[in-house]
C-alpha positions as CSV (number, residue, x, y, z in Angstrom):
1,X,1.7,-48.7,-44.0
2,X,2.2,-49.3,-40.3
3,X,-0.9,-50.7,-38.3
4,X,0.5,-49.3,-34.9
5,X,-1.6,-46.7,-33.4
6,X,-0.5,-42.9,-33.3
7,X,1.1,-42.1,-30.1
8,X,-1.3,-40.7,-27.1
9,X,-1.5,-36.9,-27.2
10,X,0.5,-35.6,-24.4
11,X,0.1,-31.9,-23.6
12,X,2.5,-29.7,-22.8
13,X,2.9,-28.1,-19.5
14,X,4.8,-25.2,-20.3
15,X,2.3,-22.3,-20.5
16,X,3.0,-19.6,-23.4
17,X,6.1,-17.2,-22.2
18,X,4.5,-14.0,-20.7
19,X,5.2,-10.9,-22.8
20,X,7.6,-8.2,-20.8
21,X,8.3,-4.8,-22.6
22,X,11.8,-3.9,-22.8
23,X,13.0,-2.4,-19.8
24,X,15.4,0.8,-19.7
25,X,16.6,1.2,-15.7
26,X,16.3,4.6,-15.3
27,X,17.7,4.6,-11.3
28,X,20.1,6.5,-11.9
29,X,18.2,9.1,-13.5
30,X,16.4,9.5,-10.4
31,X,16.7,12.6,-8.3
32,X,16.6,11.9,-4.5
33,X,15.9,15.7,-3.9
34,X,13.1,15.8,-1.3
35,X,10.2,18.0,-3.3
36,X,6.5,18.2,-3.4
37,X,4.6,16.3,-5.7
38,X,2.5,18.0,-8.2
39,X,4.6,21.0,-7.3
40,X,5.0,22.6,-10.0
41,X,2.6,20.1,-12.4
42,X,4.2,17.6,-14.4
43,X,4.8,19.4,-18.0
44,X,2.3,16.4,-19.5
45,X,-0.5,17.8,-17.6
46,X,-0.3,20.6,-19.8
47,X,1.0,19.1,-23.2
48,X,-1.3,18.0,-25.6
49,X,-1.5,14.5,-26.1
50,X,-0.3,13.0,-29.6
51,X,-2.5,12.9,-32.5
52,X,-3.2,9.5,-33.2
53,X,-3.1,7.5,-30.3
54,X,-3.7,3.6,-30.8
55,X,-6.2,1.7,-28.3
56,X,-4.9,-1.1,-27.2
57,X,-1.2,-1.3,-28.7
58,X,-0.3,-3.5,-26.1
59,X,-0.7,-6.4,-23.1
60,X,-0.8,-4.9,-19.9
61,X,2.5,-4.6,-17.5
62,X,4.2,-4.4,-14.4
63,X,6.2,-2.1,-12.3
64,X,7.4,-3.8,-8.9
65,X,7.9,-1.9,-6.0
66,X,11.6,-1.5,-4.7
67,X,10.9,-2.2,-1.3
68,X,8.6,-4.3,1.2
69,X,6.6,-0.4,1.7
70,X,5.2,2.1,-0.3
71,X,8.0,4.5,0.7
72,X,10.4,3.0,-0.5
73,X,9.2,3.7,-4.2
74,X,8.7,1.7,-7.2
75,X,11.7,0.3,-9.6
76,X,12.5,3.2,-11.9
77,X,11.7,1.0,-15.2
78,X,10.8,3.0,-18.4
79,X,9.1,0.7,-21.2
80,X,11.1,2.0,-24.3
81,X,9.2,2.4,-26.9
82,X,5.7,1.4,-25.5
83,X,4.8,5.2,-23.3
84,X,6.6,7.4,-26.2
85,X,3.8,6.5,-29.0
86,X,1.4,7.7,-25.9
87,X,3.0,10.7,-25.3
88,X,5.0,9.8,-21.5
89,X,8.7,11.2,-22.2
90,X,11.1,9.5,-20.2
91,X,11.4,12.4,-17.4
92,X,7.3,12.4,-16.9
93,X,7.6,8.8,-16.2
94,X,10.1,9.4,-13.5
95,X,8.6,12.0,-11.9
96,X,5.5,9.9,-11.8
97,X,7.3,7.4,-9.9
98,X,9.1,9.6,-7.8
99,X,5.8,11.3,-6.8
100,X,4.3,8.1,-5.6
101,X,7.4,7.7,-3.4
102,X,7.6,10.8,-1.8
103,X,3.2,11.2,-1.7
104,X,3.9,7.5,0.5
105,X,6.6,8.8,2.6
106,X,4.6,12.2,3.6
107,X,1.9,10.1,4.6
108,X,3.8,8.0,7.1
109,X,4.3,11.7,8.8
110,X,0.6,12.6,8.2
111,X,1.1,14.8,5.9
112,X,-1.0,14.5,2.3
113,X,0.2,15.9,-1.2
114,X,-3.0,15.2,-2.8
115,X,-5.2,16.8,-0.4
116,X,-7.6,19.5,0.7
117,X,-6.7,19.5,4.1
118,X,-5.2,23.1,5.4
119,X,-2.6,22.6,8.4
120,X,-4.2,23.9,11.5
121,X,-2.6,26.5,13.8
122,X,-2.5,26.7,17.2
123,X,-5.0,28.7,18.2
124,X,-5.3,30.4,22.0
125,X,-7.8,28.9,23.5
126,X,-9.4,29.4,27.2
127,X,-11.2,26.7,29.0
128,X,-11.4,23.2,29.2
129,X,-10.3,22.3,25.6
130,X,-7.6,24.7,25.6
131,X,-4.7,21.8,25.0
132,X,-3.2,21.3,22.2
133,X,-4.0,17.3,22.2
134,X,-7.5,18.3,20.9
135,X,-5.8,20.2,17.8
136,X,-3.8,16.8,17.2
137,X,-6.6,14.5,17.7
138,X,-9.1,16.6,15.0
139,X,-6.4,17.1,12.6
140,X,-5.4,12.9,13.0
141,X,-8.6,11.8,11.5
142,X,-7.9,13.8,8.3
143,X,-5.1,11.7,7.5
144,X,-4.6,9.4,4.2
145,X,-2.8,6.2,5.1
146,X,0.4,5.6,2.4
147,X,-1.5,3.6,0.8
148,X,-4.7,5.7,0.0
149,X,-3.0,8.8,-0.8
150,X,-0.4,7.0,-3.6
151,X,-3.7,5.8,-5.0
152,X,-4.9,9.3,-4.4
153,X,-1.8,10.3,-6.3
154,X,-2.5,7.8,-9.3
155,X,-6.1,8.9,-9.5
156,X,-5.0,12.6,-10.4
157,X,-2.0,11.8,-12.7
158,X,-5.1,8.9,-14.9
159,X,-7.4,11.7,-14.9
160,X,-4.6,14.5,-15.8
161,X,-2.1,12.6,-18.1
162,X,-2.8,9.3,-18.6
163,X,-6.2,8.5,-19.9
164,X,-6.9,11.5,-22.4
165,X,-3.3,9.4,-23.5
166,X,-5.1,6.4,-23.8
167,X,-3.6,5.0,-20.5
168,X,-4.0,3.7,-16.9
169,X,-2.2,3.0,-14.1
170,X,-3.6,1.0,-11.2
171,X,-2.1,-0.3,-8.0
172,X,-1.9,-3.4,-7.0
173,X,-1.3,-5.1,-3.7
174,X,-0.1,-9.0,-4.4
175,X,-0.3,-11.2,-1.0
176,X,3.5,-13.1,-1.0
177,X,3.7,-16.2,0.8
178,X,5.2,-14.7,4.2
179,X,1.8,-12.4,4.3
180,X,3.3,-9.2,3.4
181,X,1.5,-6.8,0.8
182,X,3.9,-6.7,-2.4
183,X,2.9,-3.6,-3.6
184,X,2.9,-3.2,-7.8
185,X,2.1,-1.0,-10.6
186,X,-0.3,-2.4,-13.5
187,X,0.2,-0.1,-16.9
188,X,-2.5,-0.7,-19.4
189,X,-3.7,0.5,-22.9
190,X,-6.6,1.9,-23.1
């Protein structure tokens, strides 16, 4: 029996490895044909979600974006086998992430996919206001910035796909060390 004392406790440092799903790269899947969004609806508006859906089934997750903007889309990652139990086919995935592209890339020309607003015409007018600049400067403050009208665009596809689905998507904006927004998409089970 040895008298010498146990050796102090030293804790790791290494924190637990964070859990990734596996992803499938689906870039080249990806259609770069210019389109509206929401037009025609996704088919998993429409399709009824599966049976037993299981709450929960696993750690939230993250889709990085593929630029420094909005409009330059997110990665085109599919989590096999994590969105199929949930009823997101490979193809609905995609055109989600396509949408949020193309939704940013409309707004930069203040234009909004997701919106009420009704293009205004030139109409003749007589008078003092008769210039077009006051048609440009009403229809101006009806514009969505990128970022606003992607989470516009998120908003519809939680409330039309994913929640009844048992899932949400939220975006995130990360602050990197050079003070650029690094924009991200956080998948989670309901």
């Amino acid at each position: 029996m040895s008298t010498e004392p146990p050796p102090p406790y030293t804790p790791t440092s290494a924190a637990p490895p964070i859990w990734e799903p596996h992803f499938v790269d689906l870039s080249k899947h990806s259609s770069l044909v210019l389109r509206k969004p929401l037009d025609p609806p996704p088919n998993c508006f429409s399709t009824p979600s599966p049976p037993r859906v299981k709450s929960n089934d696993f750690p939230p997750f993250r889709i990085p974006c593929a630029g420094n903007n909005l409009a330059d889309g997110f990665c085109i990652l599919y989590p096999s086998g994590l969105l199929e139990k949930h009823g997101i086919q490979q193809a609905d995935w995609i055109r989600f992430l396509e949408d949020l592209a193309i939704s940013a890339r409309l707004a930069g020309q203040g234009l909004s996919a997701v919106g009420s607003r009704v293009p205004i015409t030139a109409l003749p007018v007589r008078g003092i206001f008769g210039t077009r600049a006051t048609e440009a400067a009403y229809d101006s403050q009806f514009t969505r910035n990128p970022r606003d009208e992607v989470q516009t665009l998120i908003t519809v596809w939680n409330q039309s796909a994913f929640e009844r689905r048992k899932l949400r998507v939220a975006l995130q904006i990360n602050a990197r060390v050079d003070n650029r927004a690094a924009y991200e998409l956080l998948v989670e089970s309901l």
